[in-house]
C-alpha positions as CSV (number, residue, x, y, z in Angstrom):
1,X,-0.3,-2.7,-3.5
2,X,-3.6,-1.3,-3.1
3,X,-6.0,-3.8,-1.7
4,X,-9.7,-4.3,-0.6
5,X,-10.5,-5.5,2.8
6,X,-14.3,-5.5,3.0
7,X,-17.4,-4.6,0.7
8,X,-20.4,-3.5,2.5
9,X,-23.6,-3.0,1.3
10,X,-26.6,-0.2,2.3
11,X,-29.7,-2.6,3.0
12,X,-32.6,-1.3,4.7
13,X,-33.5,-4.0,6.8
14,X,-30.1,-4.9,8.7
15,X,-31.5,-7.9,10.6
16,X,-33.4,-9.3,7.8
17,X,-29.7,-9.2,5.6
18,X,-27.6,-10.6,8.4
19,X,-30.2,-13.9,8.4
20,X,-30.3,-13.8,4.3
21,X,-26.4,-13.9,3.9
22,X,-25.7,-16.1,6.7
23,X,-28.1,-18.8,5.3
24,X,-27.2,-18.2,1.4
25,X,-23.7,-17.8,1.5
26,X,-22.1,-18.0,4.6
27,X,-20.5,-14.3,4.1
28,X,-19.8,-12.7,8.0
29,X,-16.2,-11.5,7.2
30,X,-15.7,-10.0,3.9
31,X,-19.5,-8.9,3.2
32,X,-20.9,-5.8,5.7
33,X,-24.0,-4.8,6.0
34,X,-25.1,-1.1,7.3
35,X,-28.7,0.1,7.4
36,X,-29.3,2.8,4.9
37,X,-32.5,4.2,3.3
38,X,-30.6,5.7,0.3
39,X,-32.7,5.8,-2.5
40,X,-31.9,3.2,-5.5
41,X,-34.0,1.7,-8.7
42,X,-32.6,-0.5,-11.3
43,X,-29.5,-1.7,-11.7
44,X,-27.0,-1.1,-9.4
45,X,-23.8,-1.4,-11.3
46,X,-22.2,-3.8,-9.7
47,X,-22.1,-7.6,-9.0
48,X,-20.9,-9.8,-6.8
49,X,-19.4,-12.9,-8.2
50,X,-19.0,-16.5,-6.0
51,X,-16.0,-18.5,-7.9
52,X,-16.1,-21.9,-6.2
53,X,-14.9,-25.6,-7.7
54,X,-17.5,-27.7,-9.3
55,X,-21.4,-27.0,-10.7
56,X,-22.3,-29.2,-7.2
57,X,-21.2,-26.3,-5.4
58,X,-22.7,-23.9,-7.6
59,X,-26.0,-25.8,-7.3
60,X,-25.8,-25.9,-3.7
61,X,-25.1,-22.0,-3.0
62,X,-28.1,-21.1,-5.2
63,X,-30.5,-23.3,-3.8
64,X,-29.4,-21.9,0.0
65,X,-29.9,-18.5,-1.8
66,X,-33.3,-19.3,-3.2
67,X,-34.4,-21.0,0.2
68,X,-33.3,-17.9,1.9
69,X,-35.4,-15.4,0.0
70,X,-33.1,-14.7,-2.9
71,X,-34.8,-14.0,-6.8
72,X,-33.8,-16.1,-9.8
73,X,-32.3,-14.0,-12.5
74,X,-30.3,-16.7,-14.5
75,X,-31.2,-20.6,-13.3
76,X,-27.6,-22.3,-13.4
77,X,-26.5,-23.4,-16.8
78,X,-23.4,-24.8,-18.6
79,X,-21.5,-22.6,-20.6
80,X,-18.5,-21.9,-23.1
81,X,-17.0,-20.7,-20.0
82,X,-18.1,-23.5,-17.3
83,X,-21.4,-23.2,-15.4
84,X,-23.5,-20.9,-13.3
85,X,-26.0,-18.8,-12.6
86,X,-27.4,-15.4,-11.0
87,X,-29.4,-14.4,-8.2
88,X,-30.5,-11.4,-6.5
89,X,-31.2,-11.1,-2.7
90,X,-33.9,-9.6,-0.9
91,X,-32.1,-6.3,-0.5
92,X,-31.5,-5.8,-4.3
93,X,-27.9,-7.1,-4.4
94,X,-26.8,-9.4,-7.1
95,X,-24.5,-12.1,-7.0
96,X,-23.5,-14.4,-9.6
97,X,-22.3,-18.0,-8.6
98,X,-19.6,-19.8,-11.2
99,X,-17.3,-22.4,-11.5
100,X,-14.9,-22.8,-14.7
101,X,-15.4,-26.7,-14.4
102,X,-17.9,-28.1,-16.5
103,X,-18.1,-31.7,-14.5
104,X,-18.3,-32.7,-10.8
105,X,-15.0,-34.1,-8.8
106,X,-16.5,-34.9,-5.9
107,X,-19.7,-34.0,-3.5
108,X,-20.8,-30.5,-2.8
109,X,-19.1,-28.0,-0.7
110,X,-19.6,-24.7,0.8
111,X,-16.4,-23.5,-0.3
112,X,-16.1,-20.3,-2.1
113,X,-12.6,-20.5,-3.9
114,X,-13.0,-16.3,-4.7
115,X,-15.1,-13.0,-4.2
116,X,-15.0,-11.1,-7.0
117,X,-16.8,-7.3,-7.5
118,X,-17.3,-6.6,-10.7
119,X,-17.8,-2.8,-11.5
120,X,-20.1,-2.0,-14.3
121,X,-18.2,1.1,-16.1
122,X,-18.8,3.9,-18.8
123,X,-15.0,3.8,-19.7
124,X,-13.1,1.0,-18.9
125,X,-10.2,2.2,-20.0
126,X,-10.5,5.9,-17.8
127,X,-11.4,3.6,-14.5
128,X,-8.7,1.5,-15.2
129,X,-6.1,4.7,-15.4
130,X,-7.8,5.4,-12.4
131,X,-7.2,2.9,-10.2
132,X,-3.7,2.2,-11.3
133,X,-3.0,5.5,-10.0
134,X,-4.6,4.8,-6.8
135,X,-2.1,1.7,-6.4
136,X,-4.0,-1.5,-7.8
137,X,-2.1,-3.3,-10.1
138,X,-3.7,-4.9,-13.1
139,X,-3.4,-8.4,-13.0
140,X,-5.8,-9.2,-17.0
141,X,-6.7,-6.3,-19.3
142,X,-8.9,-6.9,-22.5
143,X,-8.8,-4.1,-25.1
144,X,-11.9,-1.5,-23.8
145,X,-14.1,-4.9,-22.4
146,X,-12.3,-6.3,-18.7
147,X,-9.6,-5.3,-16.6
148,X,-9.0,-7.8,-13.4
149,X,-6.9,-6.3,-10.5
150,X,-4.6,-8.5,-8.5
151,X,-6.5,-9.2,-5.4
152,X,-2.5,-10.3,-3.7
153,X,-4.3,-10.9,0.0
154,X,-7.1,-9.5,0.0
155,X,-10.1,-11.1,0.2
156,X,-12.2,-9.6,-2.5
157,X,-10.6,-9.3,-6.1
158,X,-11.4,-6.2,-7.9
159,X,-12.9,-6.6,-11.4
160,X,-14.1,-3.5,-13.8
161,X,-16.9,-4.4,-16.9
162,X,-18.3,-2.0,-19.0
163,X,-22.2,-1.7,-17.5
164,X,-24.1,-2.5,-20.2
165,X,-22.1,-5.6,-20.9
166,X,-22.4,-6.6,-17.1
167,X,-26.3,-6.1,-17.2
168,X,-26.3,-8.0,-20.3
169,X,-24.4,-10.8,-18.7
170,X,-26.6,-10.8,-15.4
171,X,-30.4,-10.7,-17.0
172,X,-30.9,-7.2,-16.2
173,X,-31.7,-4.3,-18.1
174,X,-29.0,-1.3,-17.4
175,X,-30.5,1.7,-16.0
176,X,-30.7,2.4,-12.7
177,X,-31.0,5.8,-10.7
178,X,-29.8,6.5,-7.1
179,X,-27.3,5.4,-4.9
180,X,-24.7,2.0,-5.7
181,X,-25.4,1.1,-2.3
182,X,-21.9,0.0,-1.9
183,X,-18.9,1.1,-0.5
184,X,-15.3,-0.3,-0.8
185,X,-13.3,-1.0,2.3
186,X,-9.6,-0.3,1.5
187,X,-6.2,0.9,2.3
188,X,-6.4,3.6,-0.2
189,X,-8.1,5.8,1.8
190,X,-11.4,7.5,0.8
191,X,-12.1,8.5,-2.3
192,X,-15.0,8.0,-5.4
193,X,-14.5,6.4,-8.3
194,X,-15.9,8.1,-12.1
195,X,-19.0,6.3,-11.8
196,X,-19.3,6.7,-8.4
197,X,-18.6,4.8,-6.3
198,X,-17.3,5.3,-2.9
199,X,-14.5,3.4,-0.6
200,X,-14.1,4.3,3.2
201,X,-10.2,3.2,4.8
202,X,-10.3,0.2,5.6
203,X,-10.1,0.9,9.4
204,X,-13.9,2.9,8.9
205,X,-14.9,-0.1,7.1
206,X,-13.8,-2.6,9.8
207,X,-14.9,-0.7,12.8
208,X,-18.6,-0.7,11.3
């Protein structure tokens, strides 16, 4: 099964990314970081998505976040779903911190239970066909809205969303120009995706 090993992300200040994501998150393994001036504006099409156990948690990654630099794009909140909130660091990237539990069950932690990368999509249904042919196998599927990939052991879970709906859902408005500013480390060799974006074998990904 087709899996992802790393996601790195184009920033243009290397050094001042390695200090934001260490203090924010804690992310040395499964987040990479490679200097790139590639023109971008808007939204991205992608998120990043924390899932960790309580709102404690949740509170505590956003407020290293916001210490570290990051911008408030949703303040945490409680939800049909559970609670959380969105923030986007220095270099542009946005992450979105949740928990399904609507109530504390003990103190705060820096544990992050799951990375997911959500892909923001024209057709959900065409990217879907497209990476089942590419080896992932599709672990949740709503109708034309959400398809969830099983993540098996990798360490980033693979999630598609159609765009508008994800920059609905994360504060932002939809368009965006340029380069994703992301690339997908996996073992399904290189390749770009309909809305383009890129992965690199896992091997490239690892050795940068």
């Amino acid at each position: 099964m087709t899996s992802i090993a790393s996601v790195t992300l184009d920033v243009a200040d290397l050094a001042a990314a390695q200090r934001f994501y260490t203090a924010a998150f804690g992310l040395d393994e499964q987040i990479r970081l490679r200097a790139s001036d590639a023109p971008t504006s808007g939204f991205r099409g992608f998120t990043l998505a924390l899932t960790v156990a309580q709102p404690a948690t949740v509170d505590s990654l956003i407020g290293t976040a916001l210490d570290a630099g990051a911008t408030s794009l949703k303040p945490a909140a409680k939800s049909l779903w559970g609670y959380g909130g969105v923030v986007q660091a220095p270099d542009g990237t946005i992450w979105k911190i949740a928990t399904s539990a609507k109530k504390d069950s003990g103190p705060a932690t820096r544990q992050i239970d799951e990375i997911v990368l959500l892909l923001g999509v024209a057709d959900v249904a065409a990217s879907k066909r497209f990476y089942v042919e590419r080896g992932l196998a599709v672990a949740k599927s709503f109708s034309r809205m959400y398809v969830e990939f099983a993540a098996g052991s990798s360490p980033v879970k693979l999630a598609l969303y159609r765009r508008r709906a994800l920059a609905r859902d994360l504060g932002v408005t939809p368009d965006g120009t340029g380069s994703h500013r992301l690339t997908i480390g996996g073992d399904a060799g290189q390749f770009t995706d309909p809305d383009g974006f890129a992965w690199e074998a896992a091997s490239l990904a690892t050795a940068k």
